[in-house]
Short mmCIF file of the C-alpha atoms (twelve columns), coordinates in Angstrom:
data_MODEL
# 
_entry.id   MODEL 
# 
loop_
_atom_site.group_PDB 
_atom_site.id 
_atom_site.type_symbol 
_atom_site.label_atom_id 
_atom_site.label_alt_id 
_atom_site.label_comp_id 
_atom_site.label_asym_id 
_atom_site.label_seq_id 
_atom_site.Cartn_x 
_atom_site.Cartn_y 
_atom_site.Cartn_z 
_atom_site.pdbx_PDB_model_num 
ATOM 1   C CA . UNK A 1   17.656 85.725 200.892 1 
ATOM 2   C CA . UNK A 2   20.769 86.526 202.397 1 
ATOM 3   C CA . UNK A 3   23.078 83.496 203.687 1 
ATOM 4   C CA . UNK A 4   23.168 84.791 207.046 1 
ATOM 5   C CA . UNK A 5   19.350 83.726 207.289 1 
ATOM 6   C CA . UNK A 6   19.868 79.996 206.479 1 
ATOM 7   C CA . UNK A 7   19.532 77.728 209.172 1 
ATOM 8   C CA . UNK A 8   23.333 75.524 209.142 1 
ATOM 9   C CA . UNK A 9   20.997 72.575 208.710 1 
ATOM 10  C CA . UNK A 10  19.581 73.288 205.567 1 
ATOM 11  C CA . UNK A 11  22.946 73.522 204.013 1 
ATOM 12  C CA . UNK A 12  23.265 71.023 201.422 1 
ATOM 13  C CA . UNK A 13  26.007 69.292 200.969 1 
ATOM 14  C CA . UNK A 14  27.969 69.142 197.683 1 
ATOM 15  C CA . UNK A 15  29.533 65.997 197.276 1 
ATOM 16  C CA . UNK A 16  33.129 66.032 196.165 1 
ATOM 17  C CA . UNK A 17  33.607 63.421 193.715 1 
ATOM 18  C CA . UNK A 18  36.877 61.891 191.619 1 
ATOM 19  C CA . UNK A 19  37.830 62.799 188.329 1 
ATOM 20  C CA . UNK A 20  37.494 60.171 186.059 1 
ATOM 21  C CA . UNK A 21  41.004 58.868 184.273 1 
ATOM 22  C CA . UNK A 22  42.453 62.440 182.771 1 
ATOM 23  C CA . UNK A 23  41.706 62.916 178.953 1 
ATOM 24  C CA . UNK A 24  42.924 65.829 177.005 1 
ATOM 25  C CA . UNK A 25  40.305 68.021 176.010 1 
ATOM 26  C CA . UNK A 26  39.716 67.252 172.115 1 
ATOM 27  C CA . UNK A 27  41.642 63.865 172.181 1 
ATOM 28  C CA . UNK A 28  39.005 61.213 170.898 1 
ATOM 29  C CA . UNK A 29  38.292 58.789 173.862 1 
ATOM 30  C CA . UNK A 30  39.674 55.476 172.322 1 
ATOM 31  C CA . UNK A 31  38.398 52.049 174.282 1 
ATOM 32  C CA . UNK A 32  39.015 48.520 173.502 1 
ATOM 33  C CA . UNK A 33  35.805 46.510 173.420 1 
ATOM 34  C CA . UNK A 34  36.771 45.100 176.626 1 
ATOM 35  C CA . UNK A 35  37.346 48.850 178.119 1 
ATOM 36  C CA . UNK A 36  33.520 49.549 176.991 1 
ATOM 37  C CA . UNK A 37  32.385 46.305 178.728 1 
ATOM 38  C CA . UNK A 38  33.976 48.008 181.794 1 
ATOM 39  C CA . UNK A 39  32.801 51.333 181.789 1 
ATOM 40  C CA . UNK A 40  29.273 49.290 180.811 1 
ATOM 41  C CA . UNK A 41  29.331 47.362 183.777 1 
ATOM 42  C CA . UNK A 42  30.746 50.695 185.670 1 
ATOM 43  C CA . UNK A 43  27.238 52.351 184.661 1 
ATOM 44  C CA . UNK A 44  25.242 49.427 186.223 1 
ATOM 45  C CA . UNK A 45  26.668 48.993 189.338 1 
ATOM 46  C CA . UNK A 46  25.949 52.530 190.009 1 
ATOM 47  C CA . UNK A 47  22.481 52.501 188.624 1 
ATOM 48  C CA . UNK A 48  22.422 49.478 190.538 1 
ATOM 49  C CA . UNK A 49  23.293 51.149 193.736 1 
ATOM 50  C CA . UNK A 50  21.570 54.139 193.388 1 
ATOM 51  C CA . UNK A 51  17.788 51.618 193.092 1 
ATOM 52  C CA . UNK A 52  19.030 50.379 196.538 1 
ATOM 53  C CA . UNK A 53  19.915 53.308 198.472 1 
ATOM 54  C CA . UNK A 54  18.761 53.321 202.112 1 
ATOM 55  C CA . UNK A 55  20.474 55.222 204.594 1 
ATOM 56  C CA . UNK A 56  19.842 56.116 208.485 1 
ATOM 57  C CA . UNK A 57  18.111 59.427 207.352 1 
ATOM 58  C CA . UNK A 58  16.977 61.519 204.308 1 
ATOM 59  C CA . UNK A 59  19.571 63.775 204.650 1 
ATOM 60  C CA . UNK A 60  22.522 61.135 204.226 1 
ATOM 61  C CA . UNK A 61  20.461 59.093 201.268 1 
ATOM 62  C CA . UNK A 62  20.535 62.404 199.461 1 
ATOM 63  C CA . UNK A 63  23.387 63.547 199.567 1 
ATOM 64  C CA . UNK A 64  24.607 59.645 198.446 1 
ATOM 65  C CA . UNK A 65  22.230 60.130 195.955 1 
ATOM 66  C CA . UNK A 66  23.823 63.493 194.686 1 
ATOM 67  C CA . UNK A 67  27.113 61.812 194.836 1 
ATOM 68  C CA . UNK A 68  26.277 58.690 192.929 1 
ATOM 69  C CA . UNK A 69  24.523 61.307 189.938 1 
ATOM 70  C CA . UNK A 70  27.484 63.012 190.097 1 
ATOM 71  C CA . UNK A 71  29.558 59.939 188.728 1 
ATOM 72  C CA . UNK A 72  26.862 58.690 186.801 1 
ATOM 73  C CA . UNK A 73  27.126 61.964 184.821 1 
ATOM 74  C CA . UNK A 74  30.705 61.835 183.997 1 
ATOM 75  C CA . UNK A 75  30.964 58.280 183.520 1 
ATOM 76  C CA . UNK A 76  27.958 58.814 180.857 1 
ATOM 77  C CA . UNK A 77  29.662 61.824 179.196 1 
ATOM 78  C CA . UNK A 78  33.186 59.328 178.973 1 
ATOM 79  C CA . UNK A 79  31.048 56.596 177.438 1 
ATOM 80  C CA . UNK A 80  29.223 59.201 175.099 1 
ATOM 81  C CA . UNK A 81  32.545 60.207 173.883 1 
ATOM 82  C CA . UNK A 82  33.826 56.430 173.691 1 
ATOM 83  C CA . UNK A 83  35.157 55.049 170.177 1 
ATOM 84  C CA . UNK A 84  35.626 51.770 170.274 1 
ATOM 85  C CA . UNK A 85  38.136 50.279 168.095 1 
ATOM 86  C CA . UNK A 86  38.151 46.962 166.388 1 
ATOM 87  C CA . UNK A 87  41.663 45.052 166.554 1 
ATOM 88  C CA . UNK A 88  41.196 43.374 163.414 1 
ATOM 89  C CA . UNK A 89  41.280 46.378 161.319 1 
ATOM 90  C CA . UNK A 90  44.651 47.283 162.814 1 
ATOM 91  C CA . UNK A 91  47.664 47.015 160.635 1 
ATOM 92  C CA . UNK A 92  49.233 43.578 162.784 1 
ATOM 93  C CA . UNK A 93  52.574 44.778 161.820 1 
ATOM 94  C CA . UNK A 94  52.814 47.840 163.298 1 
ATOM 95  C CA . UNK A 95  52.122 49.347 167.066 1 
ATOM 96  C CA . UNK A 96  48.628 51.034 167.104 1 
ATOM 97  C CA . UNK A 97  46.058 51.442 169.594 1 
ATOM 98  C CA . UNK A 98  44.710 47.950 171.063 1 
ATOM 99  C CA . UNK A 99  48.627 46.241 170.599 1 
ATOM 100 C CA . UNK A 100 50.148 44.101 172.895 1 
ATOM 101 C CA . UNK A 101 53.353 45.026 172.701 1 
ATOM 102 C CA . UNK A 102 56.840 42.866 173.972 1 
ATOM 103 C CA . UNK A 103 59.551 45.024 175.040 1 
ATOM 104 C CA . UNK A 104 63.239 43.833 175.766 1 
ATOM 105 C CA . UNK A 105 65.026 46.694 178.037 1 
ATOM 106 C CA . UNK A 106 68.149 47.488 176.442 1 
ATOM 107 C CA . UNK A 107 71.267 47.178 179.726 1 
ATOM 108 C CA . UNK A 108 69.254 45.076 181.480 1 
ATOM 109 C CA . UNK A 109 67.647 42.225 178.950 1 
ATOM 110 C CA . UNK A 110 64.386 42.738 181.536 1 
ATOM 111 C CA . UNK A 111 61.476 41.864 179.171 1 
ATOM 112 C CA . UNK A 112 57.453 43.226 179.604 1 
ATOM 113 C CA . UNK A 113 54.376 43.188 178.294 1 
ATOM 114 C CA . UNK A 114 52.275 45.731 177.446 1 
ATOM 115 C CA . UNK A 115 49.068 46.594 176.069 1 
ATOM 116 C CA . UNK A 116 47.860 50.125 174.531 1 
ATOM 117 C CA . UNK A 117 44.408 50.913 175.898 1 
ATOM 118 C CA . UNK A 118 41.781 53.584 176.805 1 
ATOM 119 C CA . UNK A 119 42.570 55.960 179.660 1 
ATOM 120 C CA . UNK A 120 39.865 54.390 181.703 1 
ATOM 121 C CA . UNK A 121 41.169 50.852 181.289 1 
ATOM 122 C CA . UNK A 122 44.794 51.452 182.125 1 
ATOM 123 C CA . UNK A 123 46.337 49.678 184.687 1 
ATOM 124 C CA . UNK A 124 50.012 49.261 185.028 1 
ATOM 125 C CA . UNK A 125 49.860 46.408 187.530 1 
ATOM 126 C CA . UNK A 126 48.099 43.986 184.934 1 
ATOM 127 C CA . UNK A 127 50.242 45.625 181.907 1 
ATOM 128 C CA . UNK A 128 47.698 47.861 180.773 1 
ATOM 129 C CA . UNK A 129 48.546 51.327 179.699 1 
ATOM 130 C CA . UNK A 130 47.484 54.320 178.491 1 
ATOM 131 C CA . UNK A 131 47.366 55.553 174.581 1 
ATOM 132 C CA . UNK A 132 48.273 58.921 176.100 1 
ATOM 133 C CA . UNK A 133 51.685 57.918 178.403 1 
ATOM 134 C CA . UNK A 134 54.928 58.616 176.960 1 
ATOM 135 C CA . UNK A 135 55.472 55.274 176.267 1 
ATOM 136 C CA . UNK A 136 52.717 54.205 174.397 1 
ATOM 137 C CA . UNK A 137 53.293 57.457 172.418 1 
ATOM 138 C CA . UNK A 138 56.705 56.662 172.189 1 
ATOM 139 C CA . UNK A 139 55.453 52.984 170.484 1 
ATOM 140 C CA . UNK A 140 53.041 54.073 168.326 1 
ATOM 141 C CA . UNK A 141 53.398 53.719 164.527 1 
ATOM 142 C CA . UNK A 142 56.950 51.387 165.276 1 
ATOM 143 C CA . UNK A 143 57.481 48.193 163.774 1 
ATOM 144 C CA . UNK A 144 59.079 44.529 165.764 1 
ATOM 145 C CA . UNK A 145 62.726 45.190 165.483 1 
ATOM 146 C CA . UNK A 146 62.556 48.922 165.864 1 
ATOM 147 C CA . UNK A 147 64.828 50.164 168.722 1 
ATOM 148 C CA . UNK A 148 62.628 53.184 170.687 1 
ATOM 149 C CA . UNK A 149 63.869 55.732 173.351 1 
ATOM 150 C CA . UNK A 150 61.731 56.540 175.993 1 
ATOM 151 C CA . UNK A 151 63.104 59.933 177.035 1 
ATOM 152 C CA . UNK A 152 63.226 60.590 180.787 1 
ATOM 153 C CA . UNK A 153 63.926 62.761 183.804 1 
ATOM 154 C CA . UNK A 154 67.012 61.265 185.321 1 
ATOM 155 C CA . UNK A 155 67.942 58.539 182.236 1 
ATOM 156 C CA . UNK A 156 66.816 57.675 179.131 1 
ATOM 157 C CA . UNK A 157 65.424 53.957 178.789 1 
ATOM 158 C CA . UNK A 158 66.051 51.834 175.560 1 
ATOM 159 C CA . UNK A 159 63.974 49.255 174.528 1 
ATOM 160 C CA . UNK A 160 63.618 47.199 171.610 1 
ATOM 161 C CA . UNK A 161 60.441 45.985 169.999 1 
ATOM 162 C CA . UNK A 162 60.006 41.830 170.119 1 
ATOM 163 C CA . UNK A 163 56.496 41.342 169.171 1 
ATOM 164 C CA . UNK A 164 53.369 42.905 168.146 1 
ATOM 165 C CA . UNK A 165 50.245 41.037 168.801 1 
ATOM 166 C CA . UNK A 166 46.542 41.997 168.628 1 
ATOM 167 C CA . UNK A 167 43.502 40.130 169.949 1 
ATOM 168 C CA . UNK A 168 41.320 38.525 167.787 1 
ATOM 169 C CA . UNK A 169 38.699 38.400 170.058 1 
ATOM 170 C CA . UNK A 170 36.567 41.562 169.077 1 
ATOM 171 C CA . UNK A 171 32.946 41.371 170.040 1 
# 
């Protein structure tokens, strides 16, 4: 049937919905235990909501319905592809993926904390970042007392590597 025959109203809506945390296509989805926990408790809460839908008409609780599928399928296919990686069988002297790293800025003495994660657990704001940003890749495979450039735009930044710490707490 031609478009021009369907009444506006029976237009469904597609619901437009967020791209999870970007991952390379081919690059193996690393989480820490804690970043499965998350995506875990991620799954439920939109299982969760999707048992207690109610809305003012059929029409709005299905397209929130088609919404909350559409998340629930790429937040399955992330935790499909998850690969979960035990601290403990990381070499503790060098940077790999689950390290919290110290940093001392060279210039300005600043020091931070970071920790190499998952792309769906990063979080600058609580030190958290990415296995895939420049500086994490800029980390990896270095050693406390290495000196490592993190090449920018406008000015390079120099840091120097403090400490190298894993958790011990893998589930």
């Amino acid at each position: 049937m031609s478009r021009g025959f369907v009444k506006e109203d029976d237009q469904e809506e597609i619901p437009i919905v967020p791209q999870r945390a970007y991952l390379p296509e081919g690059v193996t989805n690393f989480v820490t235990r804690v970043g499965m926990d998350q995506l875990l408790t991620e799954k439920q809460m939109l299982v969760d909501e999707k048992d207690n839908l109610s809305g003012a008409n059929e029409n709005e609780k299905r397209i929130a319905l088609n919404y909350i599928n559409a998340k629930l399928h790429l937040l399955n296919n992330r935790i499909a592809e998850a690969k979960v990686v035990n601290p403990n069988e990381q070499p503790q002297y060098e940077i790999r993926f689950g390290a919290l790293v110290t940093l001392k800025t060279k210039g300005s003495g600043n020091i931070q904390t970071f920790q190499i994660v998952g792309v769906d657990e990063a979080d600058i704001s609580k030190g958290k970042i990415s296995f895939i940003s420049p500086l994490a890749k800029t980390l990896i495979n270095k050693k406390t007392g290495d000196v490592v450039i993190l090449k920018r735009a406008k000015e390079d930044t120099v840091f120097e590597i403090m400490d190298i710490a894993y958790s011990q707490d893998f589930k």
